[in-house]
N, C-alpha and C positions, 0 to 999 in steps of 0.2 A: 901601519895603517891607522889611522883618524878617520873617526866621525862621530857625528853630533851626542848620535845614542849610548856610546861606549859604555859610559859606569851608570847609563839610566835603566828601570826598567820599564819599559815602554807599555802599552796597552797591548798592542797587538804583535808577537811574532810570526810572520808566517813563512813557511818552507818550501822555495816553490812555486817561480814567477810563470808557470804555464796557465791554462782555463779555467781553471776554479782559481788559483793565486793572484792572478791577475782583476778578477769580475772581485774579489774580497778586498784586493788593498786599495780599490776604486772605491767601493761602496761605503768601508769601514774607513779610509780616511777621508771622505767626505763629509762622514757622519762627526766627525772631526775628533775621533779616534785618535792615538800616537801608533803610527804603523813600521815595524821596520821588515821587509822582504829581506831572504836571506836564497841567490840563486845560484847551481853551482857551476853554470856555466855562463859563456861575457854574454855582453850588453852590444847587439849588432848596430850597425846602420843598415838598413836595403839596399839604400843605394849605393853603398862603397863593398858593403859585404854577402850580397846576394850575389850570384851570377847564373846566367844563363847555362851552367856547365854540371850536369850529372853528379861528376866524381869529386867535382870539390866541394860540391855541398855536402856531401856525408858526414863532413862533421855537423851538421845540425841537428843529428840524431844523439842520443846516449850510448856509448859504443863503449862502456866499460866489459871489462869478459864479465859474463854469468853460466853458473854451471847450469848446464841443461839434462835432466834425468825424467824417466815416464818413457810411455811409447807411443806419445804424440809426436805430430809433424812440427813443434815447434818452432822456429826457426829465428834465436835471438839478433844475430847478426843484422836483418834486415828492419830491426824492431821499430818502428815509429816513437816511440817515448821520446822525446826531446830535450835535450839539454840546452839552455842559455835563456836571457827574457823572454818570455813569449811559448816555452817549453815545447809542445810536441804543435802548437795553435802557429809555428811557423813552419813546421813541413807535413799538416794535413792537408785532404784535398781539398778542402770547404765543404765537404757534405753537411748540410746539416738536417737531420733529421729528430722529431719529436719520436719519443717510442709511443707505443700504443698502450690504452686502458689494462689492457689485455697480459702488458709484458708485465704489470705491478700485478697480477692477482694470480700468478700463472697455477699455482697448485691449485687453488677455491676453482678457477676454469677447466685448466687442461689436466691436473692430479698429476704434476710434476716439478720437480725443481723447490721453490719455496714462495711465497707473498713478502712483498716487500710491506714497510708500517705504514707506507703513504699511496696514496690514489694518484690518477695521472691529473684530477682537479686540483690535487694539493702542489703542483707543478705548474700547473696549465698558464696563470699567471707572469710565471716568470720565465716559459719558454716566448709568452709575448713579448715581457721586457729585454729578454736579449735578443730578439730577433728586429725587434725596431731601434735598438742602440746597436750593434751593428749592419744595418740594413741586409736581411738576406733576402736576394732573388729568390724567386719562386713561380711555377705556375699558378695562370689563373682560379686551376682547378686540380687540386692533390687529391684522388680519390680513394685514397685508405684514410683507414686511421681515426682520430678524433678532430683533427685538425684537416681541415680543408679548402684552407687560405681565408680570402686574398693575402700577398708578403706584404710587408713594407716597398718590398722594390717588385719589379717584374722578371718573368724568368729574360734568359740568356736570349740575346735574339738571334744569334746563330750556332746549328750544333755542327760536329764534326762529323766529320765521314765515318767514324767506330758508332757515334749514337745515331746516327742518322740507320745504319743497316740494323742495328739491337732494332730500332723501331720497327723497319720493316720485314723483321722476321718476326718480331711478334708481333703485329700485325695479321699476318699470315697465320699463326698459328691460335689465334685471338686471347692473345696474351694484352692485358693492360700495361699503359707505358706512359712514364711522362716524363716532362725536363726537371729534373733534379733540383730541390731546393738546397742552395748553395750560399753559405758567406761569403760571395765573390759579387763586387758591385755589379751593376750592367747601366748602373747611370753614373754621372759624378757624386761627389758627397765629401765636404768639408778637406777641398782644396787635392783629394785622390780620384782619378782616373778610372773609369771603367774597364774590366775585363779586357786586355788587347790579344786573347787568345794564343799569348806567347806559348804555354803548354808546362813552364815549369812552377804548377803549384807547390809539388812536394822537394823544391830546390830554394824554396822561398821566394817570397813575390816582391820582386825588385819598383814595378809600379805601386806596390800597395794598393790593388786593385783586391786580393784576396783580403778578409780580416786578419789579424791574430792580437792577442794581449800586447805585444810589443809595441804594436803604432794605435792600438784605441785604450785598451783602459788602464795599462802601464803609465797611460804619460799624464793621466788624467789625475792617476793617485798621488804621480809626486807635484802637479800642480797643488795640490790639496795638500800634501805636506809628508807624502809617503816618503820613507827613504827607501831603496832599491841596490842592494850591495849584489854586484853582480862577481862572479869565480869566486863564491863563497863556498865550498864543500861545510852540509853540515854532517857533524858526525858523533854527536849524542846529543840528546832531550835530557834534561836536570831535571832534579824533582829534591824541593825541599823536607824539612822534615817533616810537614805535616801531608806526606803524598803528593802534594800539589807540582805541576812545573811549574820552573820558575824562571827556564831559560835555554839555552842552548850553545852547545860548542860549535866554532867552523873553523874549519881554515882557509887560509886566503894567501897564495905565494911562498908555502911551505910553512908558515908560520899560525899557531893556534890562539885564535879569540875566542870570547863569551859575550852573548848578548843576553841578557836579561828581558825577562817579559812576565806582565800578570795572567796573559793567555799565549798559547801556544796553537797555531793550526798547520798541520802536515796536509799538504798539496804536493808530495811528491811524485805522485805513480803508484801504478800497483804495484811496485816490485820496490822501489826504494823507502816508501811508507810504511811496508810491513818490515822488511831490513832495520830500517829504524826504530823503532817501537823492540825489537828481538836484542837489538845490539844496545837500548840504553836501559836493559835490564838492572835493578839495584837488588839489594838486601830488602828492601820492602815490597818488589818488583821481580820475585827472583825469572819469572817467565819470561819478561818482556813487561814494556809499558800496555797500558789496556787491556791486558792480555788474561785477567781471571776466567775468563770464558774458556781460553785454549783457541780461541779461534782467529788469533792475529797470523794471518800468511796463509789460511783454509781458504778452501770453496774458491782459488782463484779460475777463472774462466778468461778463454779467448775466443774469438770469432772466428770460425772456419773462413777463410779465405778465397778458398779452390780457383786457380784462374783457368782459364778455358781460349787457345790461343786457334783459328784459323785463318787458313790462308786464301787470299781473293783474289779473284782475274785483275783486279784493278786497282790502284792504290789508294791504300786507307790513312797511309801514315800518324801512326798513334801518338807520335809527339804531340801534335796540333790541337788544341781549344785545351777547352781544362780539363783536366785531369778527368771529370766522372760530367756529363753532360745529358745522363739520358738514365731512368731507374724503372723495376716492378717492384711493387712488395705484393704481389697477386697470389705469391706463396709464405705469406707472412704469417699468417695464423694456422690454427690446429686444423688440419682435414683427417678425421679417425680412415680415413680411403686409403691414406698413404703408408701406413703401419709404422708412425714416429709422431712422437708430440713437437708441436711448435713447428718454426719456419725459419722463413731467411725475403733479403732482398739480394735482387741482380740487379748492379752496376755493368753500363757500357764503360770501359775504364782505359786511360792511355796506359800508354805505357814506353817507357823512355829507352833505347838500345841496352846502355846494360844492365838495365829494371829488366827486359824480357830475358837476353843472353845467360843470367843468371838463375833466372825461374826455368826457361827449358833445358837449361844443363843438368840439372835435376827433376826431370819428367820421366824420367825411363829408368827403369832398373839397371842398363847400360851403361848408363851417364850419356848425356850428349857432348862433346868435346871435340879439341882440337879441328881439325878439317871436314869433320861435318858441322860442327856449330857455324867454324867460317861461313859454311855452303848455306845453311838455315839466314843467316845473318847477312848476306847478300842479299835478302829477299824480305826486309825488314818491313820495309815499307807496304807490302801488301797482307801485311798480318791484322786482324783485327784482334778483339780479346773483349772476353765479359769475365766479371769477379763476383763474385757471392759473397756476403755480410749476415754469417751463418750462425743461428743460437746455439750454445754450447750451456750443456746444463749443468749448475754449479755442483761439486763432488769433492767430500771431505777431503780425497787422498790426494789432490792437486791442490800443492799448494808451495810457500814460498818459506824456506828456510834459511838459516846460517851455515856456509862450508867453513872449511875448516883453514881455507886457503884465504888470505890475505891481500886487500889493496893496498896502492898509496901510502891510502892517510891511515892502514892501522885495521880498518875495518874488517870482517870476514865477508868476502862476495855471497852473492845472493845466491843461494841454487833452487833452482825453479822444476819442479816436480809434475810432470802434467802426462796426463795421457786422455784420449776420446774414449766417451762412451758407448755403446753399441747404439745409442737415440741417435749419438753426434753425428757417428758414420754413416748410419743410413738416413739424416739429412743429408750431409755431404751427397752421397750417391743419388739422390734424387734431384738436388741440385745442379751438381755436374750433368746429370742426364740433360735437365730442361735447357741450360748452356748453350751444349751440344746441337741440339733438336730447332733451337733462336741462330745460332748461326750457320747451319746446313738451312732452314726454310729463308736464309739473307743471302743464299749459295756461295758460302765459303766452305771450305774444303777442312774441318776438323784434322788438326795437327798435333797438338801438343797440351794437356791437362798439367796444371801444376801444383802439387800442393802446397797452401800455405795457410798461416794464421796471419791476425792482425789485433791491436785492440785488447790488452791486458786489464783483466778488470776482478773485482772482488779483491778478496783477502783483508779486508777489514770492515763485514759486511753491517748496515744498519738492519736493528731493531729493537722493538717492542721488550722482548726480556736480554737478559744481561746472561743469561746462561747459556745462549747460543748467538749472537753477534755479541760486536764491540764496541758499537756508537748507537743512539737514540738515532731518530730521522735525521735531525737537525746534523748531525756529524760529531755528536759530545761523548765524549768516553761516558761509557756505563761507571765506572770505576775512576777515573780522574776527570772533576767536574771542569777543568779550564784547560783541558786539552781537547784538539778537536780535530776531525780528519775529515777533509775536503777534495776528493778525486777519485777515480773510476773505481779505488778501491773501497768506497761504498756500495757498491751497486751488489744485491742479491740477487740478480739474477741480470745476464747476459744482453738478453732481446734479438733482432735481427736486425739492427739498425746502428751504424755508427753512433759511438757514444758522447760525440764533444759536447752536444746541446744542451744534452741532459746532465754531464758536467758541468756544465756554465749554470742552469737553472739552478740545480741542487747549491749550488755556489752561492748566486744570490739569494735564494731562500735561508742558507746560513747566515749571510750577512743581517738581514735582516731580522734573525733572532737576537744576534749577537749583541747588533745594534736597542733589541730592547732590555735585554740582560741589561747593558750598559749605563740606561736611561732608569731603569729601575731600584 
């Protein structure tokens, strides 16, 4: 393998061509930074390597085994984390959602969980700037939150028959509702195509009608002079003698390089960022990199999921428009009525035949299988289904460690530790209840609940002192000044809102530092 940066060391290495990776080696080679990305999965085309087909897009996810232990619903198999350019930003559904004032301050408000070190104004900025660099639709009028529009673009101008009835059960039940603010065009924009309603957002979007780093600011950084090495597995962070990194190892085709760097930033995921940081433990490092706190792979969190599956005189067919076209966050914040702190948002959500086949097979302590699944699965078409995007309150004992069991390249797999906590579950149950209640008032016939998670986050969480997180806001190790961790595993706390946006933001506000560190 050749390339240009081999025996140089660059300004910038970063790990990790997905939503923070991607908005950093834009903004930091522009700034005209030397950047080199390091990602461990290829470099797709859409239009050769997308297809309209379920099963064969599965490899667009991260599908390495991890061990699963806790007595949560886990469920790593169907994980969204993303492997390849463009990392999980090519098989999400384009939600995009800002979190609220509310999710940065949650103990000072609601006396649980913890404060993040930043406000939602220290954000607010740069959820502008990524929502007018990738044009997100949106309603005229988003009635939570801090944020109340107008988008860059306008929302979707037609919904499907799933968010069409979520409306008019909640409606009924005088529940708030609106079209969902989505990274998904509804106009043209610099030569891509609007939304054509084909249905397979989380298959990848073959018109490039949905965003992801792979077709906006991937191509924009190696304009700028980014390099992009794509099926690079990395698999330790170096650190010179004076503590500092100074580099990184990967492999590429079986065979082990080193790239050299005077900064180092991890964008890999919650669960492979903390992996990494445990596995390039040294003799000056014996914990893990970052890791004086103890708190690299803690406090990780996921988003309750819960889907909520019934069935209608008429067909819905959940393939159809994108993915999520219709949302409340009307149970977002703390109501002391409910006896649980925090909230969640409900998604009207599709759902693709063996996205549902596989969720109802495990709805029942029976299992559903063989010749009744058939019989369920006949009847595909008149299913609707709503999801929940549930806070989960970050908790020391969930967290992400080293087994003892071995990949590949050498590495020890990740085993991921998680269980709910009695707050979690009776959100969950309150959630599922209102579900329920939205689609019996749209008179569907409640059939099937399913448990799930989504949305891996924490485990390398920012803040303020060094004796309980592991990066400053900015994403800078407490402990190694030119190391720096850029993705959901910053986040102190959960929210009830998909997390990309707030990835992408925190991204560019790194960049941003970075960029004056540089200049200074």
């Amino acid at each position: 393998m050749n390339w240009r940066h081999e025996h140089d060391a660059v300004d910038i290495l970063i790990v990790g061509a997905g939503a923070a990776g991607g908005v950093l080696a834009k903004e930091l080679s522009e700034a005209g930074l030397s950047i080199v990305v390091l990602e461990a999965g290829p470099w797709r085309d859409p239009q050769k390597d997308f297809a309209s087909d379920e099963l064969s897009m599965k490899d667009l996810a991260w599908e390495d085994t991890r061990i699963i232990e806790g007595t949560g619903a886990m469920d790593m198999s169907a994980y969204p984390s993303g492997r390849g350019v463009g990392g999980g930003t090519q098989r999400f559904t384009g939600v995009f959602l800002r979190f609220h004032e509310s999710d940065f301050k949650m103990k000072s408000i609601d006396g649980v969980g913890e404060d993040w070190p930043i406000h939602y104004k220290d954000l607010e900025p740069y959820y502008t700037k990524i929502e007018k660099e990738i044009a997100v639709s949106g309603p005229k009028h988003f009635p939570w939150g801090n944020f109340h529009g107008p988008y860059p673009f306008p929302e979707m101008s037609s919904l499907s028959t799933n968010a069409s009835l979520f409306q008019k059960g909640c409606k009924t039940l005088g529940i708030q509702t609106a079209v969902t603010p989505l990274a998904i065009l509804s106009a043209p924009l610099d030569g891509r195509s609007p939304c054509t309603n084909r249905g397979f957002c989380m298959q990848g979007c073959m018109p490039n009608a949905k965003f992801s780093t792979l077709i906006v600011h991937i191509p924009k950084a190696v304009q700028a002079g980014a390099e992009v090495l794509a099926d690079c597995m990395v698999t330790q962070i170096e650190v010179d003698e004076y503590g500092h990194v100074c580099g990184a190892l990967f492999v590429h085709q079986g065979e082990t390089y080193r790239q050299r760097a005077k900064t180092v930033i991890l964008c890999a995921h919650a669960i492979e960022t903390p992996r990494l940081l445990l596995h390039s433990a040294t003799p000056q490092f014996p914990d893990g990199l970052a890791n004086s706190s103890g708190w690299v792979g803690r406090a990780v969190m996921t988003h309750s999921s819960n889907d909520v599956y019934a069935k209608f005189e008429h067909e819905v067919r959940l393939y159809k428009g994108a993915s999520v076209l219709a949302s409340t966050q009307d149970f977002y914040e703390t109501d002391p009525k409910r006896g649980f702190a925090r909230g969640y948002t409900i998604h009207a959500h599709g759902s693709k035949p063996i996205d549902m086949a596989q969720g109802i097979s495990k709805s029942s302590p029976d299992l559903l299988w063989g010749a009744k699944l058939r019989e369920v699965m006949l009847d595909y078409n008149y299913y609707g289904r709503l999801t929940m995007v549930g806070e989960v309150l970050p908790d020391w004992n969930n967290h992400i460690s080293l087994s003892a069991e071995k990949d590949e390249y050498g590495m020890p797999r990740a085993t991921v530790t998680f269980s709910y906590g009695d707050n979690d579950r009776k959100l969950i149950d309150h959630a599922v209840d209102n579900m329920q209640m939205i689609l019996k008032a749209a008179a569907g016939e409640v059939a099937f609940v399913v448990p799930d998670t989504q949305h891996l986050m924490g485990g390398c969480r920012m803040g303020n002192n060094p004796v309980n997180s592991v990066v400053n806001s900015y994403g800078q190790s407490h402990d190694i000044p030119n190391l720096f961790i850029c993705d959901a595993s910053l986040f102190v706390t959960s929210s009830g809102a998909n997390p990309t946006h707030t990835i992408m933001a925190l991204a560019a506000r790194t960049a941003d530092y970075i960029i004056d560190l540089a200049s200074s």
